[in-house]
C-alpha angles and dihedrals in degrees: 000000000000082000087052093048092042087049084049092058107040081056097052082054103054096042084056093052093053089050090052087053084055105048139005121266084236094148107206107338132106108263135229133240124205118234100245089244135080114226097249087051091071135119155169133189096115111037110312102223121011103214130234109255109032131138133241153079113359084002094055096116110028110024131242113307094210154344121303094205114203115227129180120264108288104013118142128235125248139209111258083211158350105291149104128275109248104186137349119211128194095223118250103240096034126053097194087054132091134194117211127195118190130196124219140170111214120182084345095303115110109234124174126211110202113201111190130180090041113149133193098021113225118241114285096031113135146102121304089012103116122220141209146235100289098002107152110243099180156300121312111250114248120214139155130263129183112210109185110335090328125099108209130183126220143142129259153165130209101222111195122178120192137196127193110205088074132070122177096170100240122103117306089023100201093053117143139164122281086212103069086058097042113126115228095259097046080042091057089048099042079052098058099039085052088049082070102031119123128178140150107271099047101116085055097026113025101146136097091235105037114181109267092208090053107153118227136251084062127188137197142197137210128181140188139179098198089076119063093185096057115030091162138032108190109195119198127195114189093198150017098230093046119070087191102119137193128216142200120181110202137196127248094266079053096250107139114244104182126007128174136114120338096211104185117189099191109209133181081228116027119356113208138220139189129190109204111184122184119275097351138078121291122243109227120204157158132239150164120196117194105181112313097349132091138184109196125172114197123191116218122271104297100358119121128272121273126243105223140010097264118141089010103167112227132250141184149193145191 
């Protein structure tokens, strides 16, 4: 009897402790989740991060289900968090590619983190193995972008986390913010690596949780109270698929004074803009938009572009 009690025991421990391997013994508070990336593994000649929520492309419909985080060329891959690998994929356009999806339960709710274009898989990595915090899963896929008129080549990762208890009936269906999961110390990095993103969509879609279900076409305004001769830039997308964007600048009493082509270069240095309105001079500028903020320098109608950001006049939007 006492055997049978002490064998008992010893297999109520061990299951625990498997189950700790699993999850975190969070009680009863909201867990956090790691970015899969360590901090000296970051990059950005291409974007930076790509944010959850933006429209275009293959996104066009129902926005962007995640974050393609930049690394530098190869970095591995992490573990956002303690789990178990639930399947490996070989991805269906590159052979040389794998898609991971990773099961966790976090403060007694399941959650999953996909990871997709990771290349060279790190021992241990299959299905049914579990992982934990940190662990390296693989290489960052590297691929090739043109911005602009520029290829460049960099390394990403699409991160995804679900959670199914939500359906919002878009693709991937159980998409949310890694942001709302981050831990304060993947929170203060992901911080520092947005302060320097730059994509396509950021005068529509700046956040870094952008609505997934945004209508098009989709308008935004910016407003500012430094410059006396644009008070407002309002920026139109007609659609989710096209980056092509409209603009009107108003006065303060919200009559427009001058309307044409937004034409945005992102850049990991400088990002570009030119204003190109119909029949007159275009104004050339610089800018650099964080969140809602933005620092813009515009040169006047037909002048040339500036070289840096100073006296770039603030603007802000909601």
């Amino acid at each position: 009897m006492k055997k049978t009690l002490l064998f008992l025991l010893l297999l109520l421990i061990v299951t625990c402790k498997e189950q700790i391997t699993d999850s975190e013994p969070v009680g009863d508070k909201i867990a956090t989740i790691e970015l899969p990336i360590a901090p000296g593994d970051a990059a950005n000649v291409a974007y930076g991060i790509w944010p959850f929520g933006v429209h275009g492309s293959s996104h066009a419909v129902d926005g962007h289900p995640g974050f393609d985080i930049e690394y530098r060329v190869g970095a591995r891959v992490r573990a956002a968090a303690y789990g178990t690998i639930h399947n490996l994929t070989v991805d269906p356009n590159a052979a040389d590619r794998y898609n991971l999806r990773i099961m966790h339960v976090l403060a007694g709710v399941t959650y999953a983190t996909d990871y997709t274009n990771i290349s060279s898989l790190a021992p241990g990595i299959a299905a049914g193995n579990k992982v934990t915090r940190g662990q390296p899963l693989g290489l960052a896929g590297v691929q090739t972008l043109t911005i602009g008129s520029s290829p460049i080549t960099f390394a990403m990762t699409h991160f995804q986390v679900n959670d199914f208890r939500v359906n919002d009936g878009l693709t991937n269906p159980n998409a949310i913010s890694p942001e709302l999961l981050l831990s304060p110390s993947s929170s203060a990095l992901f911080n520092s690596l947005w302060a320097t993103a730059a994509y396509m969509q950021e005068f529509t879609e700046p956040l870094v949780t952008n609505p997934r279900g945004a209508t098009f076409p989709l308008t935004r305004s910016w407003t500012t109270t430094d410059d006396p001769a644009i008070t407002r830039i309002d920026v139109r997308r007609a659609s989710g698929t096209a980056s092509d964007q409209s603009y009107e600048i108003r006065s303060a009493s919200g009559d427009i004074v001058e309307s044409g082509v937004l034409i945005a270069v992102p850049k990991s240095g400088l990002s570009t803009v030119d204003l190109v309105p119909v029949g007159r001079a275009a104004r050339l500028g610089v800018f650099d938009i964080v969140g809602t903020t933005m620092q813009l320098v515009l040169g006047a109608p037909g002048a040339a572009r500036p070289t840096s950001l100073a006296g770039a006049k603030t603007y802000v939007t909601r």
